[in-house]
C-alpha positions in Angstrom: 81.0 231.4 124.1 83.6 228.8 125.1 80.0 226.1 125.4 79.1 226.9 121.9 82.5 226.2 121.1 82.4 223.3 122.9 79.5 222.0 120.7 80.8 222.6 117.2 83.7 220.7 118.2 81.5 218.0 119.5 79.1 218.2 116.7 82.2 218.4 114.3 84.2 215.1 116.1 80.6 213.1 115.8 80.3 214.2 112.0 83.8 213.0 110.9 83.2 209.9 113.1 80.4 209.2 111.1 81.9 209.6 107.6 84.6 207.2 108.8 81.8 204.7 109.8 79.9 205.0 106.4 83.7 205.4 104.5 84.7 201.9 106.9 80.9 200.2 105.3 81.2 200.9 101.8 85.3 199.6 101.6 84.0 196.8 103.3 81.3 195.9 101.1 83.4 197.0 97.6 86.4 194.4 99.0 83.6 191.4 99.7 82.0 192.0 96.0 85.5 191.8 94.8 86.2 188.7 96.7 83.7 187.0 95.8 83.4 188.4 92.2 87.2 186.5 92.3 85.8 183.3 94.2 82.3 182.9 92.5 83.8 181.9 89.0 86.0 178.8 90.2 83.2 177.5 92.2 81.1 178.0 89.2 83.2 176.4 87.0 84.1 173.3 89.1 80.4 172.4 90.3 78.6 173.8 87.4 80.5 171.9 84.5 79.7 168.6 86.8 76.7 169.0 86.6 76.0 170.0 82.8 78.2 167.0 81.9 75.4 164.9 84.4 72.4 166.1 82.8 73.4 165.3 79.2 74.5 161.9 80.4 71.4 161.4 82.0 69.3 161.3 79.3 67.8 158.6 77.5 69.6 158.2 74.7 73.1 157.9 76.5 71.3 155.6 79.2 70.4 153.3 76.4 74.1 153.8 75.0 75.6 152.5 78.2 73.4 149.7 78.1 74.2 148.7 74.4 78.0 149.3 75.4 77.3 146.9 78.2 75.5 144.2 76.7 78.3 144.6 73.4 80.7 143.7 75.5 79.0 141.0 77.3 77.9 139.9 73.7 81.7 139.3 72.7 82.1 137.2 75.9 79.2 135.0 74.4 81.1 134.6 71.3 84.3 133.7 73.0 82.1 130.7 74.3 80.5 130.0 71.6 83.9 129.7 69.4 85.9 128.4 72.4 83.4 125.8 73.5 83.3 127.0 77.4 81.3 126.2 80.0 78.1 128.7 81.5 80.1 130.4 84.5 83.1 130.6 82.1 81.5 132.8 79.7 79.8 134.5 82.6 83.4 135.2 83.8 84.4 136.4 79.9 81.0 138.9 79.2 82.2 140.3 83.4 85.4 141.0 82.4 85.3 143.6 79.8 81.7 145.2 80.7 82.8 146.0 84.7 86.5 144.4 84.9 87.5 148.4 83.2 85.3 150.0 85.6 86.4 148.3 88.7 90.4 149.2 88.4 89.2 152.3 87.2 87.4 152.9 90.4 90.0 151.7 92.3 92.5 153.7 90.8 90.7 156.9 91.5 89.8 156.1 94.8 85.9 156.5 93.7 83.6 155.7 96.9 81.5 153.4 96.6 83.3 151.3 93.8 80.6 151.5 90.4 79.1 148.4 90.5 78.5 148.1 94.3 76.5 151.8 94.1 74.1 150.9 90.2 74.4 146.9 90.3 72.2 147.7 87.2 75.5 147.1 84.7 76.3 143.4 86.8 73.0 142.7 86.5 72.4 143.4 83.3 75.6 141.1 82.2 74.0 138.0 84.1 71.0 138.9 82.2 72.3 138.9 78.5 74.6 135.5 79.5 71.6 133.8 80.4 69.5 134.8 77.6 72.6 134.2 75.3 72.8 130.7 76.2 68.8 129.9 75.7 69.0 131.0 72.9 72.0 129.2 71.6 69.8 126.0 73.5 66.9 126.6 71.4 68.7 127.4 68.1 70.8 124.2 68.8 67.4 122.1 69.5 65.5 123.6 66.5 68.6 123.6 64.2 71.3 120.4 65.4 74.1 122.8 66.7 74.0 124.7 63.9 75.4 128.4 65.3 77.8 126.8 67.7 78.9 124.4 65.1 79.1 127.0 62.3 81.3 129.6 64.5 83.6 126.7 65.5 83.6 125.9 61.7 83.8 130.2 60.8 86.7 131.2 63.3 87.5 134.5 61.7 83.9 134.8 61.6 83.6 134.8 65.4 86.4 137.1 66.0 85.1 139.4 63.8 82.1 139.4 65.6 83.6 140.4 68.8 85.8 142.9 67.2 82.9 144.9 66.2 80.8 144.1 69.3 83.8 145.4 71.4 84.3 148.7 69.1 80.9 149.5 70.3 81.5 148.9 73.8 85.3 150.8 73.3 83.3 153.7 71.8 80.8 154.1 74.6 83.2 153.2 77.5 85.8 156.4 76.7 83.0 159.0 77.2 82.1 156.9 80.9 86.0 156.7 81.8 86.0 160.5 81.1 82.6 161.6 83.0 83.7 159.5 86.1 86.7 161.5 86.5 84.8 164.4 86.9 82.9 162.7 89.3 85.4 161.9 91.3 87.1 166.0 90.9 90.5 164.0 89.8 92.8 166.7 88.1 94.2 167.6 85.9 91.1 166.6 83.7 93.6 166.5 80.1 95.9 163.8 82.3 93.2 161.7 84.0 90.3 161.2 81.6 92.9 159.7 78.6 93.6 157.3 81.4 90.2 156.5 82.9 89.0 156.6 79.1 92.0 153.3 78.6 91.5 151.7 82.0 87.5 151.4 81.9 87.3 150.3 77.9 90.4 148.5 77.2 91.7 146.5 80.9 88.6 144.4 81.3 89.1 143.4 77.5 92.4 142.5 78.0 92.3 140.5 81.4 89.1 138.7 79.1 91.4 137.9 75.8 94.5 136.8 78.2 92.0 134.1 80.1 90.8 132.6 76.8 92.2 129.6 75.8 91.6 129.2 72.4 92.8 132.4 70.3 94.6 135.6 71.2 92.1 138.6 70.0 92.6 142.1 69.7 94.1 143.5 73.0 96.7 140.7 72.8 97.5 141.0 69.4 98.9 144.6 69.4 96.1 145.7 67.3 95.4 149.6 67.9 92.7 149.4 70.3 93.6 150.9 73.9 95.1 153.9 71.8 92.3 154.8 70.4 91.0 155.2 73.7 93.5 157.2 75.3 93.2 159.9 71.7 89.5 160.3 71.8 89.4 160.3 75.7 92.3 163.1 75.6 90.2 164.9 73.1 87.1 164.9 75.1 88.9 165.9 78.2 90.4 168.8 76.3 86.7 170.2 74.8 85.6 169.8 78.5 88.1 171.8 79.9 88.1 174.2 77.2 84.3 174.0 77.7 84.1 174.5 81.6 84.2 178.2 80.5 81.4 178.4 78.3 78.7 175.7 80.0 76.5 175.1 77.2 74.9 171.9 77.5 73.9 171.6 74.0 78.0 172.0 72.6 79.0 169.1 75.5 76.4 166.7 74.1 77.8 167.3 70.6 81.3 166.7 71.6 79.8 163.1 73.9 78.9 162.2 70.1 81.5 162.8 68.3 83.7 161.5 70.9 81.5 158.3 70.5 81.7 158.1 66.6 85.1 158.9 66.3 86.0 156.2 68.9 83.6 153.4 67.0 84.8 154.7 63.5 88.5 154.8 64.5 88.8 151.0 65.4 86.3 149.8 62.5 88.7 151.5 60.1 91.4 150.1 62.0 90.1 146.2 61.8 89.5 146.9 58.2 92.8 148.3 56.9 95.1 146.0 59.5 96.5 149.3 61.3 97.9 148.0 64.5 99.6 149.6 67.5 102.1 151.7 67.8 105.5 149.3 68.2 107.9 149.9 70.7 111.0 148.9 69.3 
């Protein structure tokens, strides 16, 4: 009797060994789906919203958006030369200034690898292109018509500045959204600090290192006229929907608030050149 003994014990030990086994594999696999149910929702959330924001600004219409921003701001360096009576490379220099001057420091500032410009030359390139054609045109009209655009801008000052006003509310308005996007890009936080300031730095800097070279009238950036603030609001605004946003992720609601961010920003500083509303004063 003391063998069959012997073997319910045994049989006994081997049964509670294996409930601790299968007990030991079911805590382990309840603690890793807690972990990760606890880990999967910040990964989510810091790669997925990324990647929304880079799908709605792939698309066409923002593409061309960029490109009209661009060429806006390359556009008012035109002007400058036209009113100011500069040389080509000079108003190369003034078109460079506000269209990739921005981005540059921006990049800079956020330690972005490669710099912008140096990864897409597209924006550069497309600056070189609208000076060039600027200036055969202003050739041709000046053949066909004795001067008579250069000669009535000199003549129409306020004209001219008006001109670049408008032309660099367009490129303001589409220049806030890019300062914002690029500082998810580069996973800079906090997003509510950062993108207000990438949103100033890449619309507003180039502008002003443009209106402090010209030689012939101060313009908006110089004047204290509410420009860079407008900016740093609508860029604060955007970066707040997006981090509200990064826990919904629905495409469709972030390429809503990319508009309105856009229209606000453009209607903002019209309203502002048209009612005289200038910056906030420090003293």
């Amino acid at each position: 009797m003391p063998g069959a003994n012997d073997s319910g014990l045994r049989q006994q030990g081997s049964h509670r060994l294996a409930n601790r086994l299968i007990a030991f594999v079911l805590g382990s696999c309840l603690l890793g789906g807690i972990a990760a149910a606890h880990t999967r929702v910040p990964n989510l959330e810091l790669y997925t919203l990324p990647s929304l924001i880079g799908q709605t600004l792939d698309s066409e219409w923002f593409r061309l958006l960029v490109f009209i921003g661009t060429v806006a701001f390359a556009v008012s360096g035109i002007v400058c030369a036209c009113v100011g009576q500069y040389t080509f490379f000079e108003a190369l220099f003034l078109s460079s200034l506000p269209a990739v001057g921005g981005g540059v420091v921006r990049d800079v500032l956020l330690q972005r690898d490669p710099i912008g410009i140096v990864e897409a030359p597209g924006t550069l390139l497309t600056v070189f292109a609208t000076v060039l054609t600027g200036m055969l045109v202003i050739k041709v009209t000046s053949r066909v018509r004795a001067d008579l655009l250069p000669k009535y801008l000199q003549s129409h000052p306020g004209l001219g500045n008006r001109l670049i006003e408008v032309f660099d509310a367009i490129g303001l308005a589409a220049f806030t959204v890019v300062g914002v996007v690029t500082v998810l890009d580069t996973s800079a936080e906090p997003l509510w600090l950062w993108g207000p300031i990438a949103a100033v730095v890449t619309s507003s800097f180039g502008g002003l290192l443009r209106d402090l070279f010209r030689h012939d009238v101060a313009s908006a950036n110089v004047r204290g006229e509410l420009y860079p603030e407008i900016a740093a609001f609508w860029g604060f605004a955007l970066a707040v929907f997006l981090g509200w946003e990064s826990e919904r992720l629905h495409p469709e609601e972030i390429g809503l608030g990319v508009v309105v961010t856009i229209l606000g920003a453009f209607v903002t500083r019209i309203a502002a050149i048209v009612c005289g509303i200038r910056g906030w004063s420090y003293v």
